[in-house]
N, C-alpha and C positions, 0 to 999 in steps of 0.2 A: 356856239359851244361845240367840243367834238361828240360825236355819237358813237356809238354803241348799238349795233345791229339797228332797233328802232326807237331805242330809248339813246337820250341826251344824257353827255356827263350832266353831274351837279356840283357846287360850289360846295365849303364848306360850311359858307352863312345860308346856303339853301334848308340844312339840317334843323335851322330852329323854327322852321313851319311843321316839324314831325316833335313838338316838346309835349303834346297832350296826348299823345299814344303810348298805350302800356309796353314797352319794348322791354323785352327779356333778354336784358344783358345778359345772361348766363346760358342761353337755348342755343344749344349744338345744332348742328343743324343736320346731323344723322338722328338726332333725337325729334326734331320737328318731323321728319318725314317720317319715323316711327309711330305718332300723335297723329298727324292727318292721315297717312295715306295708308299705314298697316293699323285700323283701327281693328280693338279686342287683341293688339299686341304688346299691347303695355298695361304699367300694373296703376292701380287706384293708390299706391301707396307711395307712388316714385317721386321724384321732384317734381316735374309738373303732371298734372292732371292730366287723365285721358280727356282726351275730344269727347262730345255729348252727342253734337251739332255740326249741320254746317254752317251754322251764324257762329261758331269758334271760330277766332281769328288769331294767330300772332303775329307780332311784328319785331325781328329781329334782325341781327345785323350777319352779316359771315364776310371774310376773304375770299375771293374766286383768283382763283392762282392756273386755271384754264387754260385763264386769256397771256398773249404776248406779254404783258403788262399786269401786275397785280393788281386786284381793283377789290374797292370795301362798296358792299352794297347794303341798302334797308330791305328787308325783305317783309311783303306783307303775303299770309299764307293763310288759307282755310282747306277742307278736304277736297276742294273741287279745282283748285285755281291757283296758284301762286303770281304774284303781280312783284316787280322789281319799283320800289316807289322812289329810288333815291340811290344813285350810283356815283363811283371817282374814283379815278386811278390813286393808288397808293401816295399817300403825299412823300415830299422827299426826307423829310422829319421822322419817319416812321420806317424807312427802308431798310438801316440798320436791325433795329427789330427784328423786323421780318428775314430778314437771313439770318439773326439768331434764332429766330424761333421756327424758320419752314426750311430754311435751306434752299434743296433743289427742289422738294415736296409739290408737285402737284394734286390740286384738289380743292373744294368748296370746305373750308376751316370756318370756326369762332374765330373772331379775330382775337391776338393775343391780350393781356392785360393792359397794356400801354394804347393798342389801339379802340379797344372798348373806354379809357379814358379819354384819349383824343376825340372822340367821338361825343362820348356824354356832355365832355366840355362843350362842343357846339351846338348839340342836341339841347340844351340847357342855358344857354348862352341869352342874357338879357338883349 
């Protein structure tokens, strides 16, 4: 498989070992880093809950548009650690998309609606 600094790409069938994990299709992931790492910077009242703990975990997804190559990654994060558990270059089904939706845009995004579907579908995948 190709790599990625230390981590190995992943497949798409790799996705359905991550279907028992609470993944927050919706978590920004300027909002996750608002949650863990500025704790007492967010409100009790907002979409998701402040962090308590450092046994709070999420596990969500984002675009890294960084790299040479656009890549959708799983991301599992608590206050202390963030762990990359499930990376792939942008498949080619989804490129279109992606230059509708980011353009020349650099930066760690949500992935768009189309690729949070792509995704669940294999996340989900019997």
């Amino acid at each position: 498989m190709p790599q990625r600094g230390n981590m190995q790409y992943g497949s798409p069938d790799d996705l359905k070992k991550f279907g028992s994990l609470p993944i927050e299709w919706d978590l920004d992931p300027a909002d996750a880093v608002t949650l863990y790492l500025e704790w007492g910077n967010n409100d009790w009242r907002a979409e998701h809950p402040p962090v308590r703990s450092k046994d709070d975990y999420a596990y969500y997804f984002v675009l890294d548009n960084w790299t040479e190559t656009p890549t959708l990654r799983l991301v599992m994060r608590n206050s202390e650690a963030t762990e990359d558990l499930w990376a792939m270059p942008l498949p080619d089904a989804l490129k279109e998309d992606f230059s509708k939706e980011f353009a020349g845009l650099k930066g760690v995004f949500m992935p768009s609606r189309a690729m949070r579907d792509w995704l669940a579908k294999h996340v989900h995948q019997d």
